[in-house]
C-alpha positions in Angstrom: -13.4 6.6 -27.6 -14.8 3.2 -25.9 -17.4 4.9 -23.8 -18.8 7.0 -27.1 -19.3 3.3 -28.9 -20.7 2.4 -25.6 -22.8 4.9 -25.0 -24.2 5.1 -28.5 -25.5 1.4 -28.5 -27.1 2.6 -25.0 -28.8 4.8 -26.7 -29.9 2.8 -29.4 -31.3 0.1 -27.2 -33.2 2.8 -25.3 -34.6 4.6 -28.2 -35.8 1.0 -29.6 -37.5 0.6 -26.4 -39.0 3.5 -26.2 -40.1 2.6 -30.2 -41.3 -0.9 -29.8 -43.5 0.1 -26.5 -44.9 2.8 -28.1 -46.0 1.0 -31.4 -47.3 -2.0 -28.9 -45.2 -4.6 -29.9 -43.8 -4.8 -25.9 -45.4 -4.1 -23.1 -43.1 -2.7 -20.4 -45.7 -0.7 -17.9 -45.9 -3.9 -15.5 -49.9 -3.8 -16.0 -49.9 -7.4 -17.2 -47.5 -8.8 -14.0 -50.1 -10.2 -12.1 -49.3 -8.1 -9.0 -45.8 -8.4 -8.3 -43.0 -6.2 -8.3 -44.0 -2.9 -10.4 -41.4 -1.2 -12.7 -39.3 -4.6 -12.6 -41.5 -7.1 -13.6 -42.3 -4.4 -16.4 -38.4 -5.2 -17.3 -39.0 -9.3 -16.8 -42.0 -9.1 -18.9 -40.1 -7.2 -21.9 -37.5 -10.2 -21.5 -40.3 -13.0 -21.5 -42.1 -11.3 -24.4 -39.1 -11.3 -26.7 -36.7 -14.8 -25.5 -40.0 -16.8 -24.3 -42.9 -15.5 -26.2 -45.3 -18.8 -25.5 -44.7 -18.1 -21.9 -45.5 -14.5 -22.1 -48.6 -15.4 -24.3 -49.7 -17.7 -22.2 -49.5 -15.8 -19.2 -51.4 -13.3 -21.3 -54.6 -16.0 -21.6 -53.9 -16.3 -17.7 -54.8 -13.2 -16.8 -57.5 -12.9 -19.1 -59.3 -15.9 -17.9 -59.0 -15.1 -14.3 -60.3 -11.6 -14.2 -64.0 -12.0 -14.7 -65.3 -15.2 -15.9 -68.5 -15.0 -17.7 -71.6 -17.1 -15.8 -72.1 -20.7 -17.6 -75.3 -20.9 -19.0 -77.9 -23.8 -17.5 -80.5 -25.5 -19.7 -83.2 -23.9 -18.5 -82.3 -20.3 -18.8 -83.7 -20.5 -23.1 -81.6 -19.2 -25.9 -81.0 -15.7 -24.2 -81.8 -14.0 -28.1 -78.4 -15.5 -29.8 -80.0 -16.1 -33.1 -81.4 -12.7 -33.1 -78.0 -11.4 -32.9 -77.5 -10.1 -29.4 -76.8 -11.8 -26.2 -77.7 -10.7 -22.6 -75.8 -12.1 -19.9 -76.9 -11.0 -16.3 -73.9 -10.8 -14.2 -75.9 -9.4 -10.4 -76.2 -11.7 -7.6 -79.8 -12.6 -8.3 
């Protein structure tokens, strides 16, 4: 009779999982690990995102940051149209 309590709270933790990635509130696919070990750092980033969620966040802003950063303008490039409401950065190796 253990192993039904057992399993049932196995399967409550599983189908909570399976809840709380779907709805987005975790993020267990491994696509925000920065490259290292796949499915487990999936696991390890679930962990961080509930028991450390500033270190999880801020990894978060890491990886953001550091995938393309945006060219820094120079004062003689003019006001690129931002008080007509749209703004055209030129990212090609010019």
């Amino acid at each position: 009779m253990e192993w039904l309590i057992a399993g049932g709270v196995a399967v409550v933790l599983i189908a909570l999982g399976v809840v709380a990635q779907r709805k987005g509130w975790i993020d267990m696919t491994g696509r925000h690990a920065g490259g290292r070990g796949g499915g487990i750092a999936g696991l390890v980033g679930g962990v961080d995102e509930i028991f450390a969620p500033t270190r999880h966040q801020a990894q978060q802003e890491l990886e953001r940051e550091s995938r393309l950063p945006a060219p820094a303008p120079v004062p003689g490039d003019g006001d690129k149209d931002v008080y007509k409401g749209t703004v055209r950065i030129d990212l090609s190796d010019s």
